[in-house]
Structures are given as C-alpha cells and as structure tokens.
C-alpha positions in Angstrom: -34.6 -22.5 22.5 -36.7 -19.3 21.6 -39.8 -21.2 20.7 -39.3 -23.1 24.4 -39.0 -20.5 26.2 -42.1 -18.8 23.9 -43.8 -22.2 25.0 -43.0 -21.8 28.6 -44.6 -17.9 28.4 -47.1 -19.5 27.0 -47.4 -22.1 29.8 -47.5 -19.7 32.5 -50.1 -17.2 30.8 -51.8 -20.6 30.6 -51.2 -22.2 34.3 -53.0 -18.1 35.7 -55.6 -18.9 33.1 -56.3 -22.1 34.2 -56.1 -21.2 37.8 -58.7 -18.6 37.6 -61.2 -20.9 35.4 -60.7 -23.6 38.4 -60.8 -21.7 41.4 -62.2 -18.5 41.2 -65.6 -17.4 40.9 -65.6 -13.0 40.3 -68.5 -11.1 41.3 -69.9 -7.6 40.1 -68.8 -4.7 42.4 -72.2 -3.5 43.8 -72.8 -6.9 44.9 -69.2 -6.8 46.3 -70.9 -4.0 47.8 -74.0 -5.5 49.3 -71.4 -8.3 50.5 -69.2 -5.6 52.2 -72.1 -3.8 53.8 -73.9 -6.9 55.2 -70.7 -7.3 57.6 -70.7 -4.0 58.8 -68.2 -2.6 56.4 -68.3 1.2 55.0 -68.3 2.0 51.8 -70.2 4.6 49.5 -73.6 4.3 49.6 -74.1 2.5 46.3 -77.3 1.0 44.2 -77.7 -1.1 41.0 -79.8 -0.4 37.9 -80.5 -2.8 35.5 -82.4 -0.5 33.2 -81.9 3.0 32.0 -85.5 3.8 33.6 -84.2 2.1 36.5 -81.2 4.5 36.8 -83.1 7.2 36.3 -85.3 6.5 39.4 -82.2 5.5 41.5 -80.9 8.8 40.9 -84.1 10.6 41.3 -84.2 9.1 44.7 -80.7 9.0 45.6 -80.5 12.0 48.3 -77.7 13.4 46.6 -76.9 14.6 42.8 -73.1 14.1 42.9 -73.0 10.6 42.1 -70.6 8.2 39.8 -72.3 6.1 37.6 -70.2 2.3 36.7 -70.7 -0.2 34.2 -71.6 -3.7 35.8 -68.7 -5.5 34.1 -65.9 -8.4 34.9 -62.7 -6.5 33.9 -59.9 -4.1 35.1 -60.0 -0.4 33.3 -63.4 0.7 32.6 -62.6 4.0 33.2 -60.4 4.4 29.9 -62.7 1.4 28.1 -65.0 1.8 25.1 -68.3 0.7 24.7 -69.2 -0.9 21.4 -71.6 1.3 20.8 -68.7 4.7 20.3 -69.4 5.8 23.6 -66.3 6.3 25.7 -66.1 5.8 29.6 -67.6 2.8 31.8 -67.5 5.3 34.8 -68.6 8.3 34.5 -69.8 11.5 36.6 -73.2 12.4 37.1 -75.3 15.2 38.1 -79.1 14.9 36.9 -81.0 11.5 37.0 -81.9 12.7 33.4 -77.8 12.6 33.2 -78.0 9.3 35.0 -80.5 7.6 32.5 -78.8 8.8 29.3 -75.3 7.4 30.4 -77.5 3.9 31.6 -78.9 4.2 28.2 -75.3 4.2 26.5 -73.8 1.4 28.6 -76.4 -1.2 29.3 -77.2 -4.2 26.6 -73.3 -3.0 25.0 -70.4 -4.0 25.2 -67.3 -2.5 27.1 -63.7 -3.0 25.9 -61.3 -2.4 27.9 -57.3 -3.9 28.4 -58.7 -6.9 29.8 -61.8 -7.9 28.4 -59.6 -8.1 24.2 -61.4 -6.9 21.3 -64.7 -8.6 21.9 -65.2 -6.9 25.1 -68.0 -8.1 27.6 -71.8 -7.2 27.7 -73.1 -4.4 30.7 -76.1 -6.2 32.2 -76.1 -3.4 34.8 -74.7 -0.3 36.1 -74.3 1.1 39.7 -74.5 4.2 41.2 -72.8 5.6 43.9 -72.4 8.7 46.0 -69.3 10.4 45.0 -66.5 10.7 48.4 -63.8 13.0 48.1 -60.9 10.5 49.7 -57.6 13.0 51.7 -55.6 9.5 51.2 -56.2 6.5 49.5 -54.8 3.0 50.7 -54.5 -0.5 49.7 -55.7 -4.2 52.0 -56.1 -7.1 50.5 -56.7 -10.8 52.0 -55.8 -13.7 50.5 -53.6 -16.8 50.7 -49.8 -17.1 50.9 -48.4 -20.6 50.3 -45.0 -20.0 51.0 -46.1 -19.2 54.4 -49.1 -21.8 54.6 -51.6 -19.0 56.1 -53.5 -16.0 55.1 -52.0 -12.4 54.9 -53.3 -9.1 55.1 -51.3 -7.4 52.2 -51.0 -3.6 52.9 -49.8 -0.2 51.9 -50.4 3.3 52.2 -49.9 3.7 47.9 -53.5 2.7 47.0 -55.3 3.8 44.3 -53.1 2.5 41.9 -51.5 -0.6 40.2 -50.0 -2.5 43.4 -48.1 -4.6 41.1 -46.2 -1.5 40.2 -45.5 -0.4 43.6 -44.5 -3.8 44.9 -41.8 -3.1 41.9 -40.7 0.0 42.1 -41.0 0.6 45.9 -41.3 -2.7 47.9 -40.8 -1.6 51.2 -44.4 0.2 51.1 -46.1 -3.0 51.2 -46.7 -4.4 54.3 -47.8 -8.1 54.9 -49.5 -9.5 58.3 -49.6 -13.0 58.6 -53.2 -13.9 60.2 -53.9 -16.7 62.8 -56.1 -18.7 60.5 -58.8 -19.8 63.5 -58.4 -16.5 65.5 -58.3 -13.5 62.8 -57.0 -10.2 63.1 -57.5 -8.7 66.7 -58.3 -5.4 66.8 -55.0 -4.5 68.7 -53.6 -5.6 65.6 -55.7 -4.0 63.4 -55.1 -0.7 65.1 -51.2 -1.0 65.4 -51.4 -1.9 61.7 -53.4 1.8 60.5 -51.1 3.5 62.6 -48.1 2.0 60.9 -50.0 2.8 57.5 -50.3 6.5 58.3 -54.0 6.5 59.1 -54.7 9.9 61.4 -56.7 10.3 64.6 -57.6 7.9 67.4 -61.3 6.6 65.8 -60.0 6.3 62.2 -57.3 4.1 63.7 -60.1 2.1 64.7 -62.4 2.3 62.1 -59.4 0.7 60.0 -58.6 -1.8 62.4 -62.4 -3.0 62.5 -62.5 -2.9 58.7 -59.5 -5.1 58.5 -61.2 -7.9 61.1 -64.1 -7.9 59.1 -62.1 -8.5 55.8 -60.8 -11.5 57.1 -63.8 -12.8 58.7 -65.6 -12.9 55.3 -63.1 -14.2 53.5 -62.9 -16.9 56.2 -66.6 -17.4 55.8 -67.0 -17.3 52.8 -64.5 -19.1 51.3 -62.7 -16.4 49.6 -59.7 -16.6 47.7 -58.9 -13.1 47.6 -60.5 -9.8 49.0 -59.1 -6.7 47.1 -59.7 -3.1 48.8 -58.3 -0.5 46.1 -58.3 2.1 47.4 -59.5 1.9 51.5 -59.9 5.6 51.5 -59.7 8.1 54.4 -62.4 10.4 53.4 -62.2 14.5 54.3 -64.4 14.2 56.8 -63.0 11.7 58.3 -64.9 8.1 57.6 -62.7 4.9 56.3 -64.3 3.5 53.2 -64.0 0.4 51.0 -63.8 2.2 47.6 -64.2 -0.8 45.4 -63.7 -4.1 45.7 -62.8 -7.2 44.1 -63.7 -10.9 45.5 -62.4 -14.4 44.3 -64.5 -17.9 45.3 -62.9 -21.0 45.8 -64.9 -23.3 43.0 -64.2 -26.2 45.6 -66.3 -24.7 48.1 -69.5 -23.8 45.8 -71.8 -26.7 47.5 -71.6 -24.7 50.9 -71.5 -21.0 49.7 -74.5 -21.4 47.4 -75.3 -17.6 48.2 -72.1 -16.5 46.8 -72.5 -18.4 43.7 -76.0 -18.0 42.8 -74.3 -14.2 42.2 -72.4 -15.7 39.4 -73.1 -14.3 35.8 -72.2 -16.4 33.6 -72.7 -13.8 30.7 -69.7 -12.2 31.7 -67.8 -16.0 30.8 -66.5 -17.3 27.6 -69.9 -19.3 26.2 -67.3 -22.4 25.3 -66.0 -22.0 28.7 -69.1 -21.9 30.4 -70.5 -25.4 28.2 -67.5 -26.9 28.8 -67.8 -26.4 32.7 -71.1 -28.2 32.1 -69.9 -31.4 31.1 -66.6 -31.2 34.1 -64.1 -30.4 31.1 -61.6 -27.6 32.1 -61.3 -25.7 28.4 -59.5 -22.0 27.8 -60.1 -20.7 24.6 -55.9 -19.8 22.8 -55.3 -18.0 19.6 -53.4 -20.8 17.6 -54.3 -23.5 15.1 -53.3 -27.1 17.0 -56.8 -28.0 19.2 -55.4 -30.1 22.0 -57.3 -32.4 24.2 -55.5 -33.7 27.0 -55.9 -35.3 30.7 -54.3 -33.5 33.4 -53.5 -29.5 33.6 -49.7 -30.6 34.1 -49.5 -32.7 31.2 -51.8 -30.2 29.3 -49.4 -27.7 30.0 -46.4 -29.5 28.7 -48.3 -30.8 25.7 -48.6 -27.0 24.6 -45.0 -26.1 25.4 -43.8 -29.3 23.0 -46.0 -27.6 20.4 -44.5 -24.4 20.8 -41.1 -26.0 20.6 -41.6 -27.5 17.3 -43.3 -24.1 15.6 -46.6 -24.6 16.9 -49.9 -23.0 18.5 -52.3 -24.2 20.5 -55.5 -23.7 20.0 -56.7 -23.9 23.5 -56.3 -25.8 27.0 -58.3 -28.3 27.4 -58.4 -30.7 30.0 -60.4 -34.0 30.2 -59.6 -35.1 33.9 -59.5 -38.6 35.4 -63.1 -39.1 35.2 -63.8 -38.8 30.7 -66.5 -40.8 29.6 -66.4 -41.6 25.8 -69.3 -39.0 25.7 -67.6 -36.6 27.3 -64.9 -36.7 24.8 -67.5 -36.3 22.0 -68.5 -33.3 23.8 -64.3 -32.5 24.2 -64.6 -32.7 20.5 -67.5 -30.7 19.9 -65.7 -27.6 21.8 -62.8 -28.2 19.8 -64.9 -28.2 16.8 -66.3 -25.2 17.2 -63.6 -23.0 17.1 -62.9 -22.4 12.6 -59.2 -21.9 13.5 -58.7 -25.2 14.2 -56.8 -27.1 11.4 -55.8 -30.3 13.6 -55.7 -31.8 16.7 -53.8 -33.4 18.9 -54.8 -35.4 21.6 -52.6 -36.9 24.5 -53.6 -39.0 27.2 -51.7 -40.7 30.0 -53.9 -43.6 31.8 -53.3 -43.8 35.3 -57.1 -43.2 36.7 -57.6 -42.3 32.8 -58.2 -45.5 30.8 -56.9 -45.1 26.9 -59.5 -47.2 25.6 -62.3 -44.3 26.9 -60.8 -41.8 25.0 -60.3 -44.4 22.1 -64.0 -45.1 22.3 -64.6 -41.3 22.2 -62.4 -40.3 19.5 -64.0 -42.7 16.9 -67.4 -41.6 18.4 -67.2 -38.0 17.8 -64.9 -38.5 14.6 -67.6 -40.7 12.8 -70.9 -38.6 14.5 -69.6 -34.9 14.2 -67.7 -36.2 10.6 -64.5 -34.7 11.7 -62.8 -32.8 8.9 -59.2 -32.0 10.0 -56.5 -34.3 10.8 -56.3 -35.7 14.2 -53.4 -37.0 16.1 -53.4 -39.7 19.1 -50.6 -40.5 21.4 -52.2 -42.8 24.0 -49.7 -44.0 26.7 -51.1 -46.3 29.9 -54.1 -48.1 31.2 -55.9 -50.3 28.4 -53.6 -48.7 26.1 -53.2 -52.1 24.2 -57.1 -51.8 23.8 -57.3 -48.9 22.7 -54.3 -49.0 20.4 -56.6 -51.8 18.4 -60.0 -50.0 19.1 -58.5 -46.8 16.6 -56.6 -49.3 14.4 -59.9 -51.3 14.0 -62.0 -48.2 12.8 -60.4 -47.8 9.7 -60.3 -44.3 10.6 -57.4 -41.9 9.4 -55.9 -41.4 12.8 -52.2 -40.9 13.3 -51.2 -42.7 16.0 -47.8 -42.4 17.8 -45.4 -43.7 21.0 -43.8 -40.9 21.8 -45.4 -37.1 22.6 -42.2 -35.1 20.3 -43.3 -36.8 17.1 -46.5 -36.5 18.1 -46.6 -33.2 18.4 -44.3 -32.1 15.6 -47.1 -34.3 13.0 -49.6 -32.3 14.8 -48.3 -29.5 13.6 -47.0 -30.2 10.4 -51.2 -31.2 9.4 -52.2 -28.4 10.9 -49.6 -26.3 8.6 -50.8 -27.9 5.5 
C-alpha cells in the first residue's frame, strides 16, 4: 500500500506536469509587461536588456537611478537563486548604469537556480530593469478558470506579496472569488465594489483598481489565457495602482489564433527532450527513475506509472504517444527514451482504440533494429490489430517480452530494469 500511494504522489506531481506541458505556454515578465501596458494597464516603467552593454545604456537613459534589475528567467524565487557562475541574487538593486552593467554581466549567458528550476537551473537570455515603487500595501488578483463553477473568476485578497497558497491555508476567508460573466466581463461597478471590499483607499484608487481588474479579464479573454497572476497589485505612496509582476499562462489549443503570444515563446527556457518531443506531437516529461515508459493516452500513462510504483518501480518519464503514432513516430518515442543513460528497460503499453497495435508493433522493431536497442524492452499490446501485431514482434525474432496483462507487465519491467 505505501508504494501505491507513492505511485499516486507520483501520479499527481505527474497529471500538474503534464497539464502544464499541454496547456500552457509561460512568458518572460517584461514581456508580461509590454502585454500589460498595451491594454492600458500600470505597472513600473520597465525595459529589457539582452546584453550587459545593453543594460548599461537602459540605465544610462532610464530618467531615474533607483532601479531593480531581474533576471529574464521561467521560475519562482530568483530573488534567493544562485547563478552558476557564484553570483547570488536574480534581482537585485541598482544605483549606477556602471552598477547596472556589472550585475547584466553576472547574470546573462548563466544559469539561475532557484527552488523551481532543480539543480540544472535555467539559462538568463535577458534581464529587465525597472523603476523601483515604494508600495503602502500590496494585494493579490488573479484570472483564471474555475471548473467547478464552469466560468472564470477573479481570485482576490488584500495579503499579496506572498505565497497565496499559504494564505488560502492558513487564512481562507482573505481570499475573495468573483465569478465573471464570461461574454460581458467585469463592470466597472463591480470592479469598484470589489477594491472597496479589498481595503483599497480613496475615491480614484477605487477606480483605478476597478479598471485594472476589467482589463485583466479582457486580455485573458482575448488572449486566450489560462491564468493571469498579479502578485502583488500594489497601492503605491503616492497614490497609483500598479501590476508589480505578473505571471501569464496560454492555452496550447489556441496557439493558431494567438500567434503573437506565442512567437514570445523561448523555448531555451524548456527541457531540450521536451521541446523535440513537442516536434514530433509526443507529449514526453522527463522523471528521475529507471523504467522508460511509452504509452498512449495521459490516463493510461498515468496508471502505467502508478502499477510501476506499486511493484518497486520508477519511471523514467511520461510519455505519451496519442491516438495519431506513426511507426516513425514511435522510433522517434524511442529515440527520446534512448537518450536518457538512466534508462535500464522499458516498458511500453498501448491500448488500441483509435491507436492500432500493429503501428506501435511496426515501430518497436523499427527503432529496436535501427537505434540497436541495448536494454530490455517490455510490450503489453491490448486492442485494435492486436492479433497483427502480436505476430509482427513474434516474427522479428527480436528479444521482446511480450504480455496479456499490464501487472506482470509491469512487475518484468521492473525486475530487467533491476538487473
């Protein structure tokens, strides 16, 4: 029962994983920014460098010398991150454009580790800078979708600035959801009864809240968002409402009519693996165990992994073929699998409905006899041409294990890969 319910931690780390890979496109927060800005939406002024020299002139012509200087990279915590290079910090103060190039110098072309990012951390491309505001109280807003209510919500509280996972926890009646009309928004009535239950002061801050909140949700109706984060909307000391940082999320599905949006992607910020398996319409997340997998379907992908986990196992990854495999895309499945030196067998498990066995049949010969596949391989093919494809591995005079059921497959799988 422990290594289930190992498996179904496992699972769920997976089923976030895999969402994100599917759904979500992330973009760098100055052009989160530039995206903000373009509706009409205050924030601090802010402007990208992609150079040290670059940062140096941006500074130089800034208007101001107070400014915070931010590594350009895809992760939570790069405040308290470490750059591969020793140098400690992916936002940092600055006062001098000389101060502003030096810092550029030490974060650009390295790479930041932080708590998300694991020990290989991610490459800095680019920094911005930005004009530092001195907030008198910092909020939280995000948009994005609820299912349990079928609509978007505007998630609220006046406890931003920090973890909103924690104060959800620890105080849940400080967060404040609005259900939104999906076709007519957020009126500005609303938006304005909404600041003033947040604690926002004074008649045009009230307002300046509510129109930030309208334009939230018209971008992320436009756009096709998934999620807007605001953390923190700060009330400044003199009195403005501004987006502090931001933090969008695409919907993959919508990429042919957003092709602005995703023509921001950087793909340098992605696991390579990831990023070639994408290529080829293969959904593949790189795990820390031993048992490659290669699978059709994210449910039955998920399962496969927790029946690994239950007889002592690890997978090596997620990866998902979909209804559509080719036998060359399973070489390719194979090469990804492949590539990765902790893999020490395999285990593939296909269920034909659109799927047809003999496909993957077709492919697993393929890429065993073209990439001379090394480690031991395990097929449980159940469905469509399954009779076919049963014959096509038995007629290769390959060493294949083949199996009926997915529990002894699974449990050989990882007794080879143990061996």
């Amino acid at each position: 029962m422990h290594a289930l319910r190992q498996g179904r931690v496992a699972t769920k780390a997976i089923r976030n994983a895999s969402a994100g890979q599917r759904r979500f496109l992330s973009i760098h927060e100055y052009q989160s920014m530039n995206l903000l800005n373009s509706y009409g939406i205050a924030t601090p002024k802010s402007v990208a460098a992609k150079t040290p020299e670059e940062a140096f002139e941006v500074a130089k012509n800034f208007g101001s010398d107070k400014l915070v200087i931010k590594a350009q990279v895809l992760a939570g915590g790069r405040g308290k991150g470490q750059f591969d290079n020793g140098f400690q910090g992916g936002v940092q103060m600055v006062d001098s454009p000389e101060q502003a190039q030096e810092y550029a110098s030490k974060m650009i072309g390295h790479k930041l580790i932080t708590k998300q990012t694991g020990a290989a951390g991610r490459i800095c491309n680019a920094v911005m800078l930005a004009e530092r505001r001195t907030p008198k109280h910092e909020y939280y807003a995000a948009v994005l979708n609820d299912r349990a209510r079928q609509t978007p919500v505007l998630v609220t509280s006046a406890q931003g600035g920090m973890n909103i996972e924690e104060v959800a926890k620890n105080d849940p009646d400080a967060i404040i959801t609005t259900p939104i009309n999906f076709e007519k928004g957020i009126s500005h009535a609303e938006g304005v009864e909404l600041a003033k239950k947040l604690g926002f002061k004074g008649e045009q801050a009230q307002n300046d809240a509510a129109d930030t909140f309208t334009k939230l949700y018209k971008i992320f109706k436009e756009k096709d968002a998934t999620q807007i984060e605001i953390n923190p909307l700060a009330e400044t000391d003199d009195g403005a409402v501004l987006c502090m940082d931001a933090k969008f999320g695409f919907d993959d599905n919508a990429e042919f009519r957003q092709k602005d949006v995703y023509d921001l992607r950087d793909v340098s910020q992605e696991a390579g693996v990831e990023v070639e398996a994408a290529k080829y319409g293969l959904n593949f997340i790189k795990l820390d165990g031993n048992v490659g997998c290669l699978v059709n379907g994210a449910g039955l992908a998920m399962a496969t992994m927790d029946v690994l986990k239950l007889h002592g196992g690890d997978p090596a990854n997620f990866l998902d073929v979909g209804g559509g495999a080719t036998p060359e895309t399973v070489k390719k499945a194979f090469e990804l699998l492949m590539s990765d030196t902790s893999v020490t067998s395999i285990l593939v498990n296909v269920f034909g409905g659109i799927m047809r066995c003999d496909y993957i049949a077709e492919g697993v010969i393929k890429a065993t006899k073209e990439l001379n596949l090394k480690v031991p391989l395990v097929v449980r093919l159940q469905g469509t041409k399954e009779k076919e494809a049963k014959q096509l591995l038995k007629d290769s005079g390959l060493k294949i294990y083949p199996f009926d059921g997915l529990d002894e497959a699974a449990a050989k799988a990882v007794e080879l890969g143990s061996a």
